[in-house]
C-alpha positions, -999 to +999 in steps of 0.1 A: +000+000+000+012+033-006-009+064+011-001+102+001-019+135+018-040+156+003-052+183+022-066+169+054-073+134+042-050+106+041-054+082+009-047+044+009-041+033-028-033+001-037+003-016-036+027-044-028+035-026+011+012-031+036-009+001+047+004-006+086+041+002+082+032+033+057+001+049+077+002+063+112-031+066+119-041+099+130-075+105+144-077+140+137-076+131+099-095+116+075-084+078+061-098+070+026-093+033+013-098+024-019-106-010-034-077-035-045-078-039-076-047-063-079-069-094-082-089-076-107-059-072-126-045-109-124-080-116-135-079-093-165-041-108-177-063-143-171-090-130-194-067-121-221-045-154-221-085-174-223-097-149-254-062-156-270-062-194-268-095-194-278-090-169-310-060-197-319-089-222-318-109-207-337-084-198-366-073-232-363-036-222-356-034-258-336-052-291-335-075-292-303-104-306-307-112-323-341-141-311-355-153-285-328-122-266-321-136-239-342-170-237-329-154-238-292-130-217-301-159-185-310-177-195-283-140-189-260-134-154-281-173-139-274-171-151-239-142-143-220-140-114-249-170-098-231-162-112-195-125-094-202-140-061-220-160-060-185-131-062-156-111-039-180-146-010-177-143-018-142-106-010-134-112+027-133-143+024-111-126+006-084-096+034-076-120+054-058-124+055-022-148+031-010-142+031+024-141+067+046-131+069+079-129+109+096-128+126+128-168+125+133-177+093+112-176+064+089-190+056+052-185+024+036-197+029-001-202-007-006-231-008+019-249+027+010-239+062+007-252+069+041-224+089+063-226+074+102-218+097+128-194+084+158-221+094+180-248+068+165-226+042+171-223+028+209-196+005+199-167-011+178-162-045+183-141-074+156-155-109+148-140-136+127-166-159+105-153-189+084-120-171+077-132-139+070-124-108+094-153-081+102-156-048+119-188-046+136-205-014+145-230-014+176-259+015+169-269+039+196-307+029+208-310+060+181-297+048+145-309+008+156-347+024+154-337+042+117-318+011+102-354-003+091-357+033+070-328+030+056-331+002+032-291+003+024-282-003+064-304-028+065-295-050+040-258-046+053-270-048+092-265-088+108-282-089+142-293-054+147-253-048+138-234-029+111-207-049+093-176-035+074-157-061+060-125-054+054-111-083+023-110-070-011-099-033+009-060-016-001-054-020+040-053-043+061-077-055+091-059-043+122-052-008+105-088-003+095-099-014+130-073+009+149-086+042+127-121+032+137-116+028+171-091+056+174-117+082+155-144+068+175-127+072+207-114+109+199-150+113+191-167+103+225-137+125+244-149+154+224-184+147+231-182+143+266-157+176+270-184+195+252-212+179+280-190+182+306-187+223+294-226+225+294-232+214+322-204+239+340-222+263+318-257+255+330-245+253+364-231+289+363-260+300+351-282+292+376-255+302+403-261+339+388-298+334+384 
């Protein structure tokens, strides 16, 4: 992974490093993580090598298989042709940021386009199913009675929880956790400073009153 600053936000692209010894996470900033797209690649160098062999069927540049090398090999060109023409479209799709994590909250674009406050979520916890490592996100009373109107959430929710998983991401689990819990953290400090401010405030007040 390599990551580079702009502005305020820190952007995780994808590479052969790993995101942990080239990121210091700092809560105060915001961590963008984009998709990696190196298995998409090795699958669009696998596409090519299938629509080649099949065009060398199909021109007949090498016995195969008797009487139906031909027909195979079309069938080979049109197929992993279109399946190739595809992952190639979808290369410059997937070098956006699809997972944001900043000072006051978290979007993961791959479950909706909804932006979740730090304060609607009571806690950050990590759970490992059949291999495959998840953040979970706890809602505050508050967001777990809007997750049914928000038909993105829900789909994504497991158990009245939000899950961000973190495969198929240009980081790796234990750096996406730490930001989460690190932002989330900052963020309930913050909170309860400003509470603890109102309170000295309200409390003055009625000292004067």
């Amino acid at each position: 992974m390599h990551a580079h600053h702009e502005g305020s936000a820190v952007v995780v692209a994808d590479s052969q490093q790993p995101v942990a010894s080239a990121v210091s996470i700092d809560a105060s900033r915001d961590l963008e993580i984009s998709r990696c797209v190196t298995r998409l690649r090795l699958l669009v160098a696998a596409g090519f090598v299938m629509t080649l062999l099949s065009a060398g069927l199909a021109f007949d540049l090498w016995d195969g298989l008797g009487n139906y090398d031909t027909t195979v090999g079309y069938a080979g060109v049109m197929v992993f042709g279109l399946v190739t023409g595809w992952l190639v479209w979808m290369l410059p799709a997937e070098r956006g940021a699809v997972v944001v994590v900043t000072p006051y909250g978290i979007r993961d674009l791959r479950i909706g386009n909804e932006f979740l406050p730090w304060e609607s979520i009571a806690e950050i916890s990590a759970e490992e199913c059949r291999g495959q490592k998840t953040i979970v996100l706890t809602p505050s009373p508050a967001l777990r009675r809007q997750l049914c109107a928000i038909p993105t959430l829900a789909r994504g929710a497991r158990d009245g929880c939000i899950v961000i998983r973190s495969e198929a991401l240009a980081t790796d689990f234990d750096t996406l956790l730490r930001a989460c819990r690190d932002c989330h953290a900052a963020s309930s400090a913050h909170t309860a400073l400003q509470q603890e401010d109102e309170r000295g405030s309200q409390s003055f007040a009625v000292q004067v009153s």
